[in-house]
C-alpha positions in Angstrom: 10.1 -19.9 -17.0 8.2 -19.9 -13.4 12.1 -19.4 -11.8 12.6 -17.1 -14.3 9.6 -14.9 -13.4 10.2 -15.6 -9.6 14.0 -14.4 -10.1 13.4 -11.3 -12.0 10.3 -10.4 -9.3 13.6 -10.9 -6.5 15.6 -8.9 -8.4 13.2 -5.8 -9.1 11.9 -5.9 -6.0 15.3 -5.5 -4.2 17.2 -2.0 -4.4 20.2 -3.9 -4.0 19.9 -6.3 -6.3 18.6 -3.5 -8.8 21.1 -1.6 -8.7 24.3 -4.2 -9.2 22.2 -5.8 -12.0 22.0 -2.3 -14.0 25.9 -1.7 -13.0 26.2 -5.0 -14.3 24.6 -4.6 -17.5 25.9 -1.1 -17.7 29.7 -2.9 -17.3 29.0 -4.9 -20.2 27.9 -1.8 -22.0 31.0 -0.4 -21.5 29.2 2.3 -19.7 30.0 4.1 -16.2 28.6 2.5 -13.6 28.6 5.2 -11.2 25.4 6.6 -12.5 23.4 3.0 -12.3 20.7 3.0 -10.4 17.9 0.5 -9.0 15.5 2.2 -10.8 17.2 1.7 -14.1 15.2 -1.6 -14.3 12.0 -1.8 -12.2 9.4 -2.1 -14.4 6.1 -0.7 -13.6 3.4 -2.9 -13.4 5.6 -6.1 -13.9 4.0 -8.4 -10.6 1.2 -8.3 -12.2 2.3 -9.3 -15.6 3.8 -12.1 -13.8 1.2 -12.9 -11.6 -1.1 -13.5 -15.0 2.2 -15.1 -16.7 2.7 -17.6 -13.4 -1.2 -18.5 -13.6 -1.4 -18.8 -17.2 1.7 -21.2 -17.1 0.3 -23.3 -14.2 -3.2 -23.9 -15.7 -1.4 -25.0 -18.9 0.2 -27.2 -16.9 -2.7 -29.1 -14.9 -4.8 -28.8 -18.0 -7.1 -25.7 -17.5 -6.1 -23.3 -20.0 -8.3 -22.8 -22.5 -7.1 -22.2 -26.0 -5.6 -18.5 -27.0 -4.1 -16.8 -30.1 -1.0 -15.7 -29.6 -3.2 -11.9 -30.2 -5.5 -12.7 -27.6 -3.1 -14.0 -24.8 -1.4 -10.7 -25.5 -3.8 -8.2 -25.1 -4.6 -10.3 -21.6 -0.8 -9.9 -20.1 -0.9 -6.7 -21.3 -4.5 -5.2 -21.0 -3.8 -1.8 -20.2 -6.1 -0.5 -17.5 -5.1 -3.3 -15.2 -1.8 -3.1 -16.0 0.2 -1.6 -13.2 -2.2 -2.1 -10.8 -4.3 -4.9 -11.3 -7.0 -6.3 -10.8 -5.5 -9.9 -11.2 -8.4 -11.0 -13.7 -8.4 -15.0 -14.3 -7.6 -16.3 -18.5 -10.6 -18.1 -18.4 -12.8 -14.9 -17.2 -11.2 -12.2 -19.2 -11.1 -14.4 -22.6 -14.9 -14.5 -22.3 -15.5 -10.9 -22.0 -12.8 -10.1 -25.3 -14.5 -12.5 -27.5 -18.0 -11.4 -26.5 -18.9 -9.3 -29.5 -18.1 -5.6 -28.2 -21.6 -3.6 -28.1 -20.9 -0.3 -25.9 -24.8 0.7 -24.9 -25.7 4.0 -23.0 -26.6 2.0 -19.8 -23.3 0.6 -19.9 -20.9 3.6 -21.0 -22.4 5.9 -17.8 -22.5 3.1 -15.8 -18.9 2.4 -17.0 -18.0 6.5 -16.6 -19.4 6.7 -13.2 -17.0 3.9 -11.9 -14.5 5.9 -13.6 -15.0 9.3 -12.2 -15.4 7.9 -8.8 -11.9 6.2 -9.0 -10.4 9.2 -10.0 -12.5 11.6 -7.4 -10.6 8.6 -5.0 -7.5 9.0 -5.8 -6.5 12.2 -6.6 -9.2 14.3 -4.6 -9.3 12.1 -1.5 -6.0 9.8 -1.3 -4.3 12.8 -2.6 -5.1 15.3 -0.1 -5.2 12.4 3.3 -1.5 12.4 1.1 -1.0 15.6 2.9 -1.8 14.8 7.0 -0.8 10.9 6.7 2.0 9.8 9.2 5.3 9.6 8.3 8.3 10.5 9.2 7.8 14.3 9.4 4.4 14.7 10.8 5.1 12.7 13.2 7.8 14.7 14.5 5.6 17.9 14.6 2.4 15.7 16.3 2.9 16.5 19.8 -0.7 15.5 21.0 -1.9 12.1 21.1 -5.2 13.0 19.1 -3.2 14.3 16.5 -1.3 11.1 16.6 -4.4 8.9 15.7 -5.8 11.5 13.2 -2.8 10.9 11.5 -2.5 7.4 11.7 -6.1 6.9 10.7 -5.3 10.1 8.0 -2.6 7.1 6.3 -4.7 4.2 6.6 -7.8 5.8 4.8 -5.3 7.7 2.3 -3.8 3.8 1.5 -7.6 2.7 0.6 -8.6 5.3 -1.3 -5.3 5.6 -3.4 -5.3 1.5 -3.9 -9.1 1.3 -4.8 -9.4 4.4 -6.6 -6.7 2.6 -8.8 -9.3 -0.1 -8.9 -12.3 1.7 -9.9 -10.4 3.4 -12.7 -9.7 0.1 -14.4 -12.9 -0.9 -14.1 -14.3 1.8 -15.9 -11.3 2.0 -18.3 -12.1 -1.8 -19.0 -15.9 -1.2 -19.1 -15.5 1.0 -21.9 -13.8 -1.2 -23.9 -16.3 -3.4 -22.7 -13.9 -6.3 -20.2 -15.7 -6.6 -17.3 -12.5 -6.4 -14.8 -13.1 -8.4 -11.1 -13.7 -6.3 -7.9 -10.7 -5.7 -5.7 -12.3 -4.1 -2.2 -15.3 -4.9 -0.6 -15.8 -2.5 2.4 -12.5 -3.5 4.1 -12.7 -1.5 7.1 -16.3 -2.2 8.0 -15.3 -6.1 8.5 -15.5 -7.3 12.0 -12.0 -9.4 11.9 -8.8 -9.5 10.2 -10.0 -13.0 8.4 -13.1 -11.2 7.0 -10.7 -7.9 6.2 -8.0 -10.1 4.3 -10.8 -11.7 2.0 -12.1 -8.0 0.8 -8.8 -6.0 0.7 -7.0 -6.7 -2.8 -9.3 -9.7 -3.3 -8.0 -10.7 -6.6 -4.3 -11.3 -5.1 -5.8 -13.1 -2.0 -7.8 -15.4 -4.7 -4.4 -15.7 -7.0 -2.1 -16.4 -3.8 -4.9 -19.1 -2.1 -5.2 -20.7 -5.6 -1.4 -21.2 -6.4 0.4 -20.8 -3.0 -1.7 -21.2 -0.3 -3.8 -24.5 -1.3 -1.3 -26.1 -3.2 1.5 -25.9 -0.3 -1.2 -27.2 2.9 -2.4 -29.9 0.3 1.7 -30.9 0.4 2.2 -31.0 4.1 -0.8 -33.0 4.6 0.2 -35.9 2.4 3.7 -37.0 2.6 2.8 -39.9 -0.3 -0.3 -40.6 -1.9 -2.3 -42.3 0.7 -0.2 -41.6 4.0 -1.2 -38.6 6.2 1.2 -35.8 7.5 2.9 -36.2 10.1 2.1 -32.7 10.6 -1.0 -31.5 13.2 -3.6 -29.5 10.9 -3.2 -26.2 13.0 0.5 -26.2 12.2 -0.2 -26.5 8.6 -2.2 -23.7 8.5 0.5 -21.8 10.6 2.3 -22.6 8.6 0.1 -21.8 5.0 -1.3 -18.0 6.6 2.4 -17.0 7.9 4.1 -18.1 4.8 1.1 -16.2 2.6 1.2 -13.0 4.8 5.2 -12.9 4.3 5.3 -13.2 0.6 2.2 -10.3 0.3 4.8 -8.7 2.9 7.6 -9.0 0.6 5.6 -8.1 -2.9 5.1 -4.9 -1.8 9.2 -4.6 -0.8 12.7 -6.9 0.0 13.1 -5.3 3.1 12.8 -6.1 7.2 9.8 -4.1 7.8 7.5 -5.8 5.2 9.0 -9.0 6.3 7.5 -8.2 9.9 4.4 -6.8 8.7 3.5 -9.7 6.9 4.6 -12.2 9.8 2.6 -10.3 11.7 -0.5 -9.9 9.9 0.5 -13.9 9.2 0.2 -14.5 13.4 -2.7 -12.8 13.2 -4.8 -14.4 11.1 -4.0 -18.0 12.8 -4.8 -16.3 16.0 -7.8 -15.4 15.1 -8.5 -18.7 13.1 -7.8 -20.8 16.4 -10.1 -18.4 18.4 -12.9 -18.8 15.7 -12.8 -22.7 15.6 -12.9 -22.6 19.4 -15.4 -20.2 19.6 -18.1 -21.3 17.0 -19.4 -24.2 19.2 -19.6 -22.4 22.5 -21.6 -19.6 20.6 -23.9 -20.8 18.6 -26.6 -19.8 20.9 -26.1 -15.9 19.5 -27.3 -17.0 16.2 -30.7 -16.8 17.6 -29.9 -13.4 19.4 -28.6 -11.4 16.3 -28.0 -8.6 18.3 -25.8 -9.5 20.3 -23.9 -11.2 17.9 -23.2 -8.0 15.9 -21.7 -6.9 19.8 -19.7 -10.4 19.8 -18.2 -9.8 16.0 -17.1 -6.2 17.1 -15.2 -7.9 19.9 -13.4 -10.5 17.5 
C-alpha cells in the first residue's frame, strides 16, 4: 500500500504522467482522448492524505498505532480543515483531541475566531495583493531598475508566507471550533538567523513527518551495514547524504520538474554547508556566549 501511495503521489504530481494516465483511462472508457488532461486526476489535497496514510501505516507497523474505529481513523485522513493544506497532525495527537468530550467555551471560540480571521486577513488581504507586484515572468520584464528588482523579489517571497500560513491559521481556527487542536506550521521563518533554524519553523509539520520517516530512518541505514558493524560511510557524508536527499523530495512534492529538483539540491547543499560550518564553528566560539551581543552580530553573519 506504501508503493501504492508513493506511485499514485509520482503520477499526480507529473503533468506527463497525468495526462497519459487520464488518456489511458479515458481509452478504456471508450472516450476521446484528445480532450484528456493532467488535471483530469490531481486530486486536491491528496499529499497530505497520504502523508497521514504513509504514517499511519508505518506506526502500525513498528507497533505505535494506537487503536481506531474505522469512524475515527476516517474523520483523521479526512479532517476537513487540514485537508488540502495541512497541517500534518500526528494519529496519536489528533485522536486525543476527537475523543476529548467537545465543550466549545467563549474563551476558546474567540480565541479560535481570531486565529481564523487572521488567516484569512493573510491570505486573501495580504498574499493576495503581494499576488499582484510578485516576480514572475511579466513583471520582470517591465522591472527595469534594480530596486524594483528586489521589491519584487522580496514582494514574492512575503506573498509565498502569507498565502502558506494564512492557509495555516485558517485550519487552526476551523479545527478549534470543532474543538481539534491542529499543530503550528510557521514560527517566524524569516526572523531566523540560518537556513537550519529557517527549515525547522517553515512548514514544521512536514519537516517533523519527513525527519521522522525519511530522514532518521535512512542515516540510521547507512550507519549500520549489519547489526553490530559500523558504516563504512564517514558521518558527514551521511548526513550529505540525509539533508540532500530530504531537500530533493520537499523539492519534488511541490512539482516533477528540473527546477524543484535544483531548488531542493540546493537548499539540500545548503543546509550541510551550513551544518559543517556550525560544528566547526561551535568550539572556536564559545567565548560569545558570555558576550551576548555580539553573538546576535555573529548569528546575523551565519
Amino acid at each position: 500500500l506504501t508503493l501504492f501511495l508513493l506511485a499514485a503521489f509520482v503520477v499526480l504530481k507529473s503533468e506527463f504522467l497525468a495526462q497519459a494516465a487520464s488518456s489511458g483511462l479515458r481509452l478504456l472508457n471508450g472516450q476521446p482522448t484528445a480532450t484528456a488532461s493532467a488535471l483530469d486526476l490531481r486530486w486536491l489535497g491528496f499529499s497530505y492524505v497520504a502523508f497521514r496514510l504513509i504514517h499511519s501505516l508505518r506506526d502500525r507497523l513498528d507497533g505505535r498505532l494506537p487503536e481506531l474505529s474505522l469512524e475515527e481513523f476516517i474523520i483523521y485522513i479526512l479532517f476537513f480543515p487540514a485537508f488540502t493544506a495541512g497541517p500534518i497532525d500526528r494519529v496519536q495527537r489528533f485522536i486525543q483531541d476527537l475523543r476529548r468530550p467537545f465543550r466549545l467555551g467563549l474563551e476558546d471560540a474567540l480565541a479560535a475566531g481570531r486565529r481564523l480571521l487572521i488567516g484569512v486577513f493573510n491570505k486573501f488581504v495580504l498574499a493576495d495583493f503581494l499576488a499582484i507586484i510578485a516576480l514572475n515572468a511579466v513583471n520582470a520584464t517591465q522591472a527595469h531598475a534594480t530596486g524594483w528588482l528586489w521589491i519584487l523579489l522580496y514582494a514574492y517571497a512575503f506573498r509565498i508566507y502569507f498565502d502558506f500560513a494564512g492557509y495555516t491559521d485558517i485550519a487552526i481556527g476551523l479545527g478549534g471550533l470543532l474543538g481539534i487542536r491542529l499543530p503550528e506550521n510557521f514560527d517566524h521563518p524569516y526572523q531566523k538567523p540560518n537556513p537550519t533554524l529557517f527549515w525547522n519553523s517553515w512548514h514544521m509539520t512536514l519537516a517533523q513527518w519527513l525527519r521522522g520517516y525519511y530522514f532518521n530512518p535512512l542515516t540510521r541505514s547507512l550507519r549500520m551495514i549489519k547489526q553490530g558493524q559500523s558504516s563504512l560511510l564517514p558521518l558527514p557524508l551521511i548526513i550529505f547524504i540525509g539533508q540532500v536527499t530530504t531537500m530533493l523530495f520537499i523539492g519534488l512534492w511541490h512539482g516533477l520538474t528540473w527546477n524543484f529538483a535544483i531548488w531542493g539540491l540546493w537548499h539540500g547543499l545548503g543546509l550541510f554547508i551550513h551544518n559543517r560550518y556550525a560544528d566547526w564553528s561551535r568550539p572556536r566560539l564559545a567565548w560569545l556566549d558570555e558576550r551576548p551581543g555580539l553573538k546576535r552580530l555573529s548569528e546575523l553573519g551565519s
